[in-house]
C-alpha positions as CSV (number, residue, x, y, z in Angstrom):
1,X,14.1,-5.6,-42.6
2,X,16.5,-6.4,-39.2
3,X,15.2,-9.1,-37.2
4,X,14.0,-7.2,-33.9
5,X,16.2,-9.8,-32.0
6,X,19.2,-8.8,-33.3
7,X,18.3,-4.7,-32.9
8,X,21.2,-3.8,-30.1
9,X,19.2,-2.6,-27.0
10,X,19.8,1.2,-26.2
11,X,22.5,2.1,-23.5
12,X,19.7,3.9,-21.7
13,X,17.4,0.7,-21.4
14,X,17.0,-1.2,-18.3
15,X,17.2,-5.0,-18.0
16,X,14.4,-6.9,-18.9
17,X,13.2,-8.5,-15.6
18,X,12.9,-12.2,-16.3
19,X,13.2,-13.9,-12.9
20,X,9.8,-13.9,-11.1
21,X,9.2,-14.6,-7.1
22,X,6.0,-14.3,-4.9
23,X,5.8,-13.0,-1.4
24,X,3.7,-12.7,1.5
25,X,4.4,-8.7,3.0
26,X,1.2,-8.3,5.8
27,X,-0.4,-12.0,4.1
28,X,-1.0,-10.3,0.5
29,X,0.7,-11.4,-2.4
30,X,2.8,-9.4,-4.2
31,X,4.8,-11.1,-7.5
32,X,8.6,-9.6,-7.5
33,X,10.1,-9.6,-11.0
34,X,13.7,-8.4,-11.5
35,X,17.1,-9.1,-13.9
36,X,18.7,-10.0,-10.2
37,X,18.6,-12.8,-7.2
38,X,19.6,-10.6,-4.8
39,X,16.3,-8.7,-4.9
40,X,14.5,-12.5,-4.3
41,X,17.1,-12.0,-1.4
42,X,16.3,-8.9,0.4
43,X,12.6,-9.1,-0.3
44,X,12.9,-12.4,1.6
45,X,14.5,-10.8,4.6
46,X,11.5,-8.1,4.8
47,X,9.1,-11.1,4.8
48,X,10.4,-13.9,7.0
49,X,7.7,-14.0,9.1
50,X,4.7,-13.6,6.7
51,X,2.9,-16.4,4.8
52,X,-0.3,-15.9,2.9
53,X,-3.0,-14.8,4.1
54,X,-5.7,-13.2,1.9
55,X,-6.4,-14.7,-1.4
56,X,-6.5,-11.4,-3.6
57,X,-4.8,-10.7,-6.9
58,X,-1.4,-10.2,-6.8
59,X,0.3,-6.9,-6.8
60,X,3.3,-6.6,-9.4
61,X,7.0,-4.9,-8.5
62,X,8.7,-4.5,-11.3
63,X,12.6,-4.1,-10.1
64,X,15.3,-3.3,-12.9
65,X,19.2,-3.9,-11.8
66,X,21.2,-1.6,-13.3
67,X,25.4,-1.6,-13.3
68,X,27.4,0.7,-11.3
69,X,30.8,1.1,-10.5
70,X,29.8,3.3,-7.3
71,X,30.5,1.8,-3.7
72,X,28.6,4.2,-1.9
73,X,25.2,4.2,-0.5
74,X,22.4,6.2,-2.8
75,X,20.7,9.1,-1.7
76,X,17.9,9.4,-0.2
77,X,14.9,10.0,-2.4
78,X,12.2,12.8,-2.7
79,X,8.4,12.0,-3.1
80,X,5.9,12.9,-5.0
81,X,2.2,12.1,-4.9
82,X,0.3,12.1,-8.5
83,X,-3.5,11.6,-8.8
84,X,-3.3,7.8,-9.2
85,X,0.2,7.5,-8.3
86,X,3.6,8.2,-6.3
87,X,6.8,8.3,-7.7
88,X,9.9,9.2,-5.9
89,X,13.4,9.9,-7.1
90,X,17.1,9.5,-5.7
91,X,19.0,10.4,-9.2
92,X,19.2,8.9,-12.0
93,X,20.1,5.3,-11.4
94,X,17.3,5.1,-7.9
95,X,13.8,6.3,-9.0
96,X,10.2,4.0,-9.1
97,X,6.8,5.0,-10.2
98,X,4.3,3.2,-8.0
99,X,0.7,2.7,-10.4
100,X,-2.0,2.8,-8.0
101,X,-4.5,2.1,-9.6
102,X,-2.8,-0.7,-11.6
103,X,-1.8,-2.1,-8.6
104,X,1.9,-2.0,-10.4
105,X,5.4,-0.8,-9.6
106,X,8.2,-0.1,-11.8
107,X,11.2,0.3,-9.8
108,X,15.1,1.5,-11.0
109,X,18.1,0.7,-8.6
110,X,22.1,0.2,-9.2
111,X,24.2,-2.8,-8.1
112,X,25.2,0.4,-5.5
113,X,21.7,-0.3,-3.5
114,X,22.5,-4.1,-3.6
115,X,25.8,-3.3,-1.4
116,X,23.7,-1.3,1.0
117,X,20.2,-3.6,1.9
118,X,18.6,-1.7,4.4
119,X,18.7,1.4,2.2
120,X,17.0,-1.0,-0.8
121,X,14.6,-2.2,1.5
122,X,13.5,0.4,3.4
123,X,13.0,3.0,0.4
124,X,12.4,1.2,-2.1
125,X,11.3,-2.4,-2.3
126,X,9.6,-2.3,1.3
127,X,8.4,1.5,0.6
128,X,6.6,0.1,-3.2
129,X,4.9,-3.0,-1.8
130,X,3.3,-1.4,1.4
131,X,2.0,2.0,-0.9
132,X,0.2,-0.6,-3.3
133,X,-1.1,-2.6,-0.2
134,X,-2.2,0.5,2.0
135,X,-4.3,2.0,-1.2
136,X,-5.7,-1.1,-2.8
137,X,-6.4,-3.6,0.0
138,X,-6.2,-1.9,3.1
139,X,-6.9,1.8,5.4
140,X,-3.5,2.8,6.9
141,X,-4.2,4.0,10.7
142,X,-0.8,5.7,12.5
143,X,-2.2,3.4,15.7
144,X,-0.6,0.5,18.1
145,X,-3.2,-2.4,18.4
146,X,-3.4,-5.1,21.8
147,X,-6.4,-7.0,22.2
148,X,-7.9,-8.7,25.4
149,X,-9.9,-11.9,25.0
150,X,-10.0,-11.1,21.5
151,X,-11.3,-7.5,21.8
152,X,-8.8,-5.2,20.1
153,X,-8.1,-1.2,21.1
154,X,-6.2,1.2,19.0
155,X,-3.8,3.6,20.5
156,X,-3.6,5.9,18.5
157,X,-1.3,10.0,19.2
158,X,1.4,12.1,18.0
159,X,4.5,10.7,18.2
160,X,5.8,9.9,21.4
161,X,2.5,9.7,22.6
162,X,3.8,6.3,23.9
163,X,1.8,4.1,21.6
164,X,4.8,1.4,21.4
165,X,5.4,1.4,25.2
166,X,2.0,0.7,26.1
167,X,1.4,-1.7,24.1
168,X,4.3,-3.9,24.6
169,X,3.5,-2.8,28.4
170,X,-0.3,-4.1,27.8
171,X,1.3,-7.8,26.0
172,X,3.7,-8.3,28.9
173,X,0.9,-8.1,31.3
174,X,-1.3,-11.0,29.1
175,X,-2.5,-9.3,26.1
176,X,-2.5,-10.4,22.6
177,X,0.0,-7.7,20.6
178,X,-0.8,-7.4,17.4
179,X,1.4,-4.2,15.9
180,X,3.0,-1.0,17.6
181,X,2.6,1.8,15.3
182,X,1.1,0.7,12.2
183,X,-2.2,-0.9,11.8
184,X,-4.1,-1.0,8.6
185,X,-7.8,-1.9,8.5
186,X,-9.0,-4.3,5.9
187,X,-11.0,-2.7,3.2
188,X,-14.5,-3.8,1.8
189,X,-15.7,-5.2,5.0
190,X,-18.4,-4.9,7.7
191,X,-16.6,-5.5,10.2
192,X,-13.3,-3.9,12.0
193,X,-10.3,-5.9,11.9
194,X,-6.9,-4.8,11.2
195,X,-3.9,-6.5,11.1
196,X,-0.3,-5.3,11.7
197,X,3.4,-6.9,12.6
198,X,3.4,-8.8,15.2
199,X,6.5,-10.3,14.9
200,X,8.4,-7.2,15.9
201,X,8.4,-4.3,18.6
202,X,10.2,-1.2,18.2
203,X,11.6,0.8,20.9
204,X,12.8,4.2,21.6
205,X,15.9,3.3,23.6
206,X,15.0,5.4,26.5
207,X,12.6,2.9,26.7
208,X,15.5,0.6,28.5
209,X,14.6,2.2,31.7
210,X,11.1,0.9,31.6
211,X,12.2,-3.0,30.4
212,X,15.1,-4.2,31.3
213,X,14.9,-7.2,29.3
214,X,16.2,-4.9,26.4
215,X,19.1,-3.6,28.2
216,X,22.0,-4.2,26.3
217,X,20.6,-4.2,22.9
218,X,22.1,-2.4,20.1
219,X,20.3,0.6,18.2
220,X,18.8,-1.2,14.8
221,X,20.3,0.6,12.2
222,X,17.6,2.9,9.8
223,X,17.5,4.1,6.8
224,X,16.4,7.4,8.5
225,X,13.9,8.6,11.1
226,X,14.7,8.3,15.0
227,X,16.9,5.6,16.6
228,X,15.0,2.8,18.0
229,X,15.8,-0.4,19.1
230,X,13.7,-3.6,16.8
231,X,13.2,-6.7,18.4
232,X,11.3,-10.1,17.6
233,X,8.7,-10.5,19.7
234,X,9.4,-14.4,19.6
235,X,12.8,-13.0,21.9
236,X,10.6,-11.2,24.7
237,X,8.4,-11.9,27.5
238,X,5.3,-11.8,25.3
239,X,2.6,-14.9,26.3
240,X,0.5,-13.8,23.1
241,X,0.7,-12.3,19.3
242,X,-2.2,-11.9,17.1
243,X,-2.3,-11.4,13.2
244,X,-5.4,-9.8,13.4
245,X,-8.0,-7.8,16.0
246,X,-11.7,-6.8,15.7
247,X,-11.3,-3.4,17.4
248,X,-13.7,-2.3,19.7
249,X,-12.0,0.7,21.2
250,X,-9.9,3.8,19.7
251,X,-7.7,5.3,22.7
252,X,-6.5,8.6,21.6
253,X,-3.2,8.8,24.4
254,X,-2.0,11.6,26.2
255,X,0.7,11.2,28.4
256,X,1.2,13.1,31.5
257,X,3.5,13.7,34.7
258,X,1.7,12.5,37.1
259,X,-1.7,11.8,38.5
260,X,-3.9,8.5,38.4
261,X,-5.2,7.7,34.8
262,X,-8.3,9.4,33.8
263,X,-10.4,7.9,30.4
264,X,-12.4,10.1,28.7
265,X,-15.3,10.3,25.8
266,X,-13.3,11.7,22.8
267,X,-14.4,13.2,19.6
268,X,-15.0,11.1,16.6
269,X,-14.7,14.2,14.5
270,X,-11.1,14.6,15.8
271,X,-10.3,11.2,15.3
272,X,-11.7,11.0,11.7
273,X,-9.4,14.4,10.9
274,X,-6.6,12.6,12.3
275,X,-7.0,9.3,10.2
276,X,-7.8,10.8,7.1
277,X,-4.6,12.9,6.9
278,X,-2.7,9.7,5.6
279,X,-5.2,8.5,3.0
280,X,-4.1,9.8,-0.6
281,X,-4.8,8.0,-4.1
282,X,-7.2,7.8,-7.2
283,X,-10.7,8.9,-6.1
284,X,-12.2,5.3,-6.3
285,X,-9.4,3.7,-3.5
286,X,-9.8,6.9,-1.7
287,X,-13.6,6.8,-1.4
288,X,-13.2,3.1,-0.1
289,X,-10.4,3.7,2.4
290,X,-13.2,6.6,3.8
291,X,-15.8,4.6,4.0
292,X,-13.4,1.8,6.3
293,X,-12.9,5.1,8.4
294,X,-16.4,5.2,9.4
295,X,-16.8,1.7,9.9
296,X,-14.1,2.0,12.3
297,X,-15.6,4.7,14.2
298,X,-18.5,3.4,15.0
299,X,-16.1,1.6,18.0
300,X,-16.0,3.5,21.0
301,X,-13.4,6.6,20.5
302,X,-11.6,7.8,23.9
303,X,-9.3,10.3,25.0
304,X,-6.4,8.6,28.0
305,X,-4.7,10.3,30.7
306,X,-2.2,8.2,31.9
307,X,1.6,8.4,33.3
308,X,2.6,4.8,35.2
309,X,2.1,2.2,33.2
310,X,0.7,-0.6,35.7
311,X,-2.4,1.9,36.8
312,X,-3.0,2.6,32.6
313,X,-3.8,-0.9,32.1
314,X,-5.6,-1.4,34.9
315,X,-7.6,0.7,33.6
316,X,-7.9,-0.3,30.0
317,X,-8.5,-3.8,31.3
318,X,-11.8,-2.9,33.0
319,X,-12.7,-0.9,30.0
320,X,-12.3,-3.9,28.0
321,X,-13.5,-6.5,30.1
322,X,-16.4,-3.9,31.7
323,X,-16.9,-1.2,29.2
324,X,-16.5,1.3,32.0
């Protein structure tokens, strides 16, 4: 009988991924294995700024480095969400299957992806460790967060709504910033804190005519969606940063032409719709990323008129200093 050592491995196998790394994306750990440094590399670059901060068990990537003579960048991928998992698929050299449940990812990329890092970052390797951390440890909410003496709002709208601008807006005037679009609320707790990035604000770059501090800065290149212009926020006029915020208020914005701001009771119903449009996974997750929804909503839930921004948080401040 051959000596399974010596059996030649099949041309379609992927290379065992030997080398092993762990890193801090949003403070959880998440263990990188792969068959190449340059994944310790770019996985690095996504998490500069994090160290740890939640003693959980780690979640696993699993990234296979295959050879390619191909100079150009992959395609994007399509998506696919399964009952306890997502998989997506560029061709047959770029694919991952994220486990859910298992808290596991298995990803497939070519020495093609390594030439092109913000394509391997943002689609795969940033894309597979924030799926794993928004269904097992934490409720994704499509929200800004600031907080004021340590009481944290959500802004939360459609896009364009102006989530990012008044936020940074609300830090520059003495807030603590805490994220500008993406919050996520920690699971399995009685309380309301969520945590985001605050070591980076992203701007629309019409938004050059409302700070000129970031006049003259290039559009960040992206792997897709709209331009924007990504900053540190150790690089701008912000006095305070916050990893996390107990939220006492969820601020629904509307943005108009004109008029002085106007703050409004809003419906909870609305707002729970709204949140629970991102939540997908195996029942279990799902039913615990729910019940973190309803703990959140038992903060105050508003709807905000607003056009300047001086006047907006004006008013927010009495709100938050007053509750009125």
């Amino acid at each position: 009988m051959a000596d399974p050592a010596e059996i030649t491995p099949h041309p379609l196998e992927v290379p065992p991924a030997a080398l092993r790394r762990t890193f801090y994306p949003m403070g959880f750990p998440v263990e990188v294995r792969t068959n190449a440094p340059q994944i310790f590399q770019e996985f690095a670059e996504s998490c500069r700024y994090f160290e740890k901060l939640f003693d959980v068990p780690p979640i696993v990537l699993e990234v296979h480095v295959v050879d390619s003579n191909s100079t150009g960048c992959p395609p994007p991928p399509s998506h696919r969400i399964l009952p306890s998992a997502v998989v997506w698929f560029a061709d047959a050299d770029h694919y991952a299957f994220v486990d859910l449940a298992a808290g596991a990812a298995r990803i497939v990329v070519s020495t093609a992806a390594l030439r092109h890092p913000l394509y391997l970052r943002y689609f795969f390797l940033e894309a597979a460790a924030l799926n794993l951390i928004t269904s097992r440890h934490t409720t994704p909410v499509h929200a800004a967060c600031v907080a004021l003496n340590g009481r944290g709002v959500l802004f939360c709208g459609v896009s364009g709504a102006g989530k990012s601008t008044l936020s940074y807006a609300c830090a520059r005037a003495g807030w603590s910033y805490v994220t500008d679009d993406a919050a996520l609320l920690l699971n399995n707790r009685t309380d309301r804190i969520v945590i985001g990035n605050c070591h980076q604000v992203r701007f629309r770059p019409a938004a050059v005519e409302l700070f000129p501090e970031i006049a003259g800065l290039p559009i960040t290149p992206r792997a897709e969606g709209k331009p924007s212009i990504e900053v540190p926020t150790a690089t701008l006029p912000i006095r305070r940063t916050a990893r996390a915020a107990q939220v006492e208020a969820i601020v629904f914005l509307n943005r108009t032409t004109g008029g002085l701001p106007q703050l409004m009771p809003g419906s909870r119903d609305a707002a729970r719709e709204s949140m629970r449009q991102v939540i997908f996974g195996p029942k279990k997750l799902v039913g615990r990323q729910m019940a973190a929804i309803e703990r959140l909503l038992t903060a105050e839930v508003f709807e905000f008129q607003y056009s300047a921004l001086a006047p907006a948080i004006e008013r927010l401040e009495r709100l938050m200093r007053k509750g009125v």
